[in-house]
N, C-alpha and C positions, 0 to 999 in steps of 0.2 A: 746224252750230250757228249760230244766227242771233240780232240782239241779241233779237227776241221772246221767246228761251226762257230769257235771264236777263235779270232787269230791277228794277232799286231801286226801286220806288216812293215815292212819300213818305212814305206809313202805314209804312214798312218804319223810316226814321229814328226815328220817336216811338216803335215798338215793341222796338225796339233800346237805346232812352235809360231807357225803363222796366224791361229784364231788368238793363239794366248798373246800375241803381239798385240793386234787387232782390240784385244779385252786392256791391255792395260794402257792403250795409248789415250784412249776413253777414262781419265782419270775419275774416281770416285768418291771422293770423302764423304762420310755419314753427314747424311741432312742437307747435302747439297740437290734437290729434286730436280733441276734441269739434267746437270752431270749422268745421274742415277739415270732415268730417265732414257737418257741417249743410249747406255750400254744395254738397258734394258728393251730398246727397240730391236738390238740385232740377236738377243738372246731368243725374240717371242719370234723373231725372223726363222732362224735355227731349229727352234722347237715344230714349229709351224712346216718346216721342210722335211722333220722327220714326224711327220706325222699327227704332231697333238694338237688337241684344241686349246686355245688358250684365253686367260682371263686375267685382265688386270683391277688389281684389287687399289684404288688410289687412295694416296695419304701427302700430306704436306710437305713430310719429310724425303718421300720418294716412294712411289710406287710398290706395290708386291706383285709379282708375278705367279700364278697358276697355271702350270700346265698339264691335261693331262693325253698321257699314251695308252693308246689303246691294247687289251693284250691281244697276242697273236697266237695261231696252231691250236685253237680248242680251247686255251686259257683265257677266253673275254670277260668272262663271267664269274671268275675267282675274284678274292679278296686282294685290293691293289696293295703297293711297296709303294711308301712315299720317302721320297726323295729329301734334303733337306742342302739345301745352298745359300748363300749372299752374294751381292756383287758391290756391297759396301766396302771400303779399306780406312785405316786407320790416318791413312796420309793425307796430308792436303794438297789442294790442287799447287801444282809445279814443282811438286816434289819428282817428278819424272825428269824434268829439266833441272835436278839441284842435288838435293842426300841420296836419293835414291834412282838413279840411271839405269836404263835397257841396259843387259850385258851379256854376252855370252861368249866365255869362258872358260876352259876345261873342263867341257860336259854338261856346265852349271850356265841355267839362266837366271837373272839377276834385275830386279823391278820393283817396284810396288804392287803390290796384291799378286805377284808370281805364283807365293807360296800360300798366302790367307789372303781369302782363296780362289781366284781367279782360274791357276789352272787346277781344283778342283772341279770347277763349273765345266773346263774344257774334259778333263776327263770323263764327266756324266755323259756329256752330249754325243763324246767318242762312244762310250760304252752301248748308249742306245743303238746310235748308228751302225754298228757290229750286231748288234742282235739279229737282224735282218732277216738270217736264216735260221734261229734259234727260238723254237715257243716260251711264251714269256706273258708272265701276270698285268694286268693292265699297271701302269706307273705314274703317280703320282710328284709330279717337282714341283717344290715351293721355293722361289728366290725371294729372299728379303731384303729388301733396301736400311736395316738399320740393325745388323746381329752385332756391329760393334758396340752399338749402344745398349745394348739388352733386350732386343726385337721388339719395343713395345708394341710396334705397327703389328707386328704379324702374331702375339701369340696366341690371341682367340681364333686365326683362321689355322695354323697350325695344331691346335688342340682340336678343334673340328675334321679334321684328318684322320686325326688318331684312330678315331671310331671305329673305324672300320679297317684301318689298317693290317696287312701283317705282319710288316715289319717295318722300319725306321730306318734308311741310310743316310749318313750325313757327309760332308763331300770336304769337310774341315781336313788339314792338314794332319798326316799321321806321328806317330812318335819319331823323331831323329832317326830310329833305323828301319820304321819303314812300319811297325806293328800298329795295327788300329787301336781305335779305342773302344772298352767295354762301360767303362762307366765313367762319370765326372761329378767332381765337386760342386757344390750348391755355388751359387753366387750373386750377393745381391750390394746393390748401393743407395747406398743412403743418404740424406744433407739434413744435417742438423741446424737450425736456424733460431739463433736469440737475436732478441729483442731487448736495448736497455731502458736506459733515460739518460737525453744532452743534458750537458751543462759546462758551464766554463770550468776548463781543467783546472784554474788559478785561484779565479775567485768564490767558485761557487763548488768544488769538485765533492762536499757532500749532499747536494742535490743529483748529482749523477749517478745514474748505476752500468758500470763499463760492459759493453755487450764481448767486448773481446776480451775480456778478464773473465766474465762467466762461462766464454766457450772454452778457455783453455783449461778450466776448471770441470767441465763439461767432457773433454778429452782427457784430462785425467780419470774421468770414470768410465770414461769405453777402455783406455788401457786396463783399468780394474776389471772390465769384463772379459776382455781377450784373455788375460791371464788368468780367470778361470776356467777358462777352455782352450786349454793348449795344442789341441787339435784342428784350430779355425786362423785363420790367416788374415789379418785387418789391415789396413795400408788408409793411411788420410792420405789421400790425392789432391786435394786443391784445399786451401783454405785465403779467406777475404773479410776485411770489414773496416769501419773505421773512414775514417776523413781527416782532418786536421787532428797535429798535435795537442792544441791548445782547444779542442774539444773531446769529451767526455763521448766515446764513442757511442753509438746507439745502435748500431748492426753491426752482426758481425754473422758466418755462416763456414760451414765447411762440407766437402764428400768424403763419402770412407767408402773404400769396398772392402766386403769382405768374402771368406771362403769356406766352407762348410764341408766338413765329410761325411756327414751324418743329421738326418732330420733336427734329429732331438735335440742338438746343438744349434742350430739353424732356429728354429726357435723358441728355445729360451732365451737367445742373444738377442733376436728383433724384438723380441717380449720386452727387454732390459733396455734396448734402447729406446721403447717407446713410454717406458715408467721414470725417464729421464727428467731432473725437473729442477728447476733452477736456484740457485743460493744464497742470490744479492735480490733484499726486497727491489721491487719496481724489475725487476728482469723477468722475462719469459723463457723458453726453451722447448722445442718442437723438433721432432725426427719424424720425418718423411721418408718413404722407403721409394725411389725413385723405378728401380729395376728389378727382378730376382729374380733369378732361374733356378728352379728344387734342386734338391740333392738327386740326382741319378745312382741308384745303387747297382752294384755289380752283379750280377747275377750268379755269375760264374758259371762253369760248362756247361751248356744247353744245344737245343736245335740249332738255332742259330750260327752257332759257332760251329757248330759240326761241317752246319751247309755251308759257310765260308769257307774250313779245310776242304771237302768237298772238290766246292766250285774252284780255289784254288791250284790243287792238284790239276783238273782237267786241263790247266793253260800254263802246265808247267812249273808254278810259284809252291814255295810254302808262304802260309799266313798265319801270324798269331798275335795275340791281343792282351790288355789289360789295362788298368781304368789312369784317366789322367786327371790335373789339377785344374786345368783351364776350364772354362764354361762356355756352353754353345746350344744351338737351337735342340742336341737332343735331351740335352737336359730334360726337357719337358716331354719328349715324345717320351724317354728312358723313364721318367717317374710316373706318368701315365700309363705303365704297365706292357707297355706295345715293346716287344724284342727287339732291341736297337743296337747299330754300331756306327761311330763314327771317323774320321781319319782316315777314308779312303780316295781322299786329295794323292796329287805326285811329292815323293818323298824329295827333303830340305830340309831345311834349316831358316831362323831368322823373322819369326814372324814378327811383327811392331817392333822391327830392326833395322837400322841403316842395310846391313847386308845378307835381307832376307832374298834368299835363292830356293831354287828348283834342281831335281839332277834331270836333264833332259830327257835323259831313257826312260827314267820311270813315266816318265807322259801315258806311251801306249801300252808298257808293263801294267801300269794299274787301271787302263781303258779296260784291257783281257781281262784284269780280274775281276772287275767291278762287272764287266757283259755276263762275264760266265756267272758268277754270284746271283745277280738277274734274273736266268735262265734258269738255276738252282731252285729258288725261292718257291 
């Protein structure tokens, strides 16, 4: 492989700045399946013009995408590289007309889903499309309509990949200065939900058992658990229950996510939140684990990483890597054993941010990298 057979051109930036338009004027919020849907008709368009065959895998939520590419130059018949994408974003629809506007800027393009990760998706598609002239293992892309939610749609067709896989690329945003990612934190969420007994707050309030007095009671004992493992990261994101003052609550519920760097912490914690059990007779308490992605561990220097300096080098770049906190579809591919990296989206800033941005150059810098890497594998 020589830099001749992967190479950014300039036309390659403006044509790259034009589909990632194109991608976020098609707003996407999680669980919206018309939205999803639409973007998803011109991604299986794209794939379909370079070559792959594709398969839509349908869910309520919104569709999954399969597609795959054939290899080329002698390599059909090797072990394929799955791909791993979303075209889900955190925002909701009109957030493009409101907190978060097209923008482009000193270099910097500025949207919803620019940077998570839209123009990942565009950097794949470049990537392929470069390969052209370069032999290359057949490729696997899986886009999921719901990674902000914790993929539930896709992760049994995901784990079915793995199998046979040889390695795992994910197309999520890289670290702030541009390094992939080697490993991720577990992360899983949960809703804990009690059940009381009504009663009149005034005249009858010891016939009641307060469901929002036992869940806060309840959260006093996940605090207890967090702080025996000061290595895990717990955040209550939503909490609700209750109706009138003048009654004796009867529901009440909340979600926590949390963050894991290490299996063995991961569960003993879900362990403890499912031995949870309630305090006020007549009261219930129930933990539900709604999403979780394993703990990805780091593997540290390997093949892998060699072929990424490597492929790298040939198109001019250095690349280096190391494990992050956030969680994403490789979690799973990562604890499944399969050699994975992810973060080879175009470098920014801002993700589930008013001013999450892109830097425009890297567009067709990390197309080169990700073709040549490819090519490597």
């Amino acid at each position: 492989m020589t830099d001749a057979l992967i190479d950014a051109r300039p036309a390659d930036a403006a044509r790259m700045r034009d589909r990632l338009h194109r991608y976020v004027r098609l707003e996407t919020p999680s669980g919206h399946a018309p939205a999803l849907d639409a973007l998803l008709d011109l991604l299986e368009q794209r794939y379909a013009e370079l070559g792959a065959r594709t398969e839509r895998h349908a869910h309520a939520t919104g569709a999954n995408l399969l597609a795959h590419f054939p290899g080329t130059g002698g390599r059909q018949g090797e072990r394929p590289i799955l791909c791993l994408g979303h075209h889900d974003t955190v925002w909701p629809a009109g957030a493009l007309d409101g907190a978060v506007p097209w923008l482009e800027r000193d270099g910097r393009i500025h949207g919803p889903g620019v940077y998570d990760m839209k123009g990942g998706l565009v950097v794949f598609e470049t990537a392929v499309e470069m390969l052209a002239r370069a032999a290359h293992r057949p490729i696997t892309m899986i886009v999921v309509a719901d990674e902000e939610v914790g993929s539930p749609s896709a992760r049994e067709l995901i784990a079915e990949h793995c199998a046979d896989a040889v390695a795992a690329l994910g197309f999520e945003p890289p670290h702030p200065d541009g390094a992939v990612k080697t490993a991720r934190w577990g992360s899983t969420r949960a809703r804990i939900r009690v059940t009381g007994r009504e009663s009149h707050a005034a005249l009858a309030p010891e016939d009641g058992a307060s469901a929002i007095e036992e869940l806060i009671d309840q959260l006093l004992a996940v605090r207890r658990i967090a702080a025996a493992h000061p290595d895990m990261l717990c955040n209550v994101g939503t909490i609700a229950g209750g109706g009138r003052t003048n009654v004796v609550p009867g529901e009440a519920w909340c979600e926590i996510g949390m963050r894991f760097t290490d299996t063995s912490t991961e569960r003993a914690v879900l362990a403890a939140l499912r031995d949870l059990s309630p305090i006020r007779p007549g009261a219930t308490v129930t933990a539900e684990i709604l999403t979780s992605r394993p703990v990805w561990t780091d593997p540290g220097p390997g093949e892998l990483a060699e072929t990424l300096a490597r492929a790298a080098r040939a198109v001019g770049q250095e690349a280096s890597g190391r494990p992050a906190a956030g969680a994403a579809d490789t979690n799973l591919t990562g604890s499944l054993g399969v050699p994975s990296l992810d973060g080879l989206g175009p470098v920014g800033r801002g993700a589930h941010a008013p001013d999450e941005q892109i830097v425009a150059a890297s567009l067709p810098e990390r197309a080169a990298l990700v073709a040549s890497l490819l090519a490597h594998l």
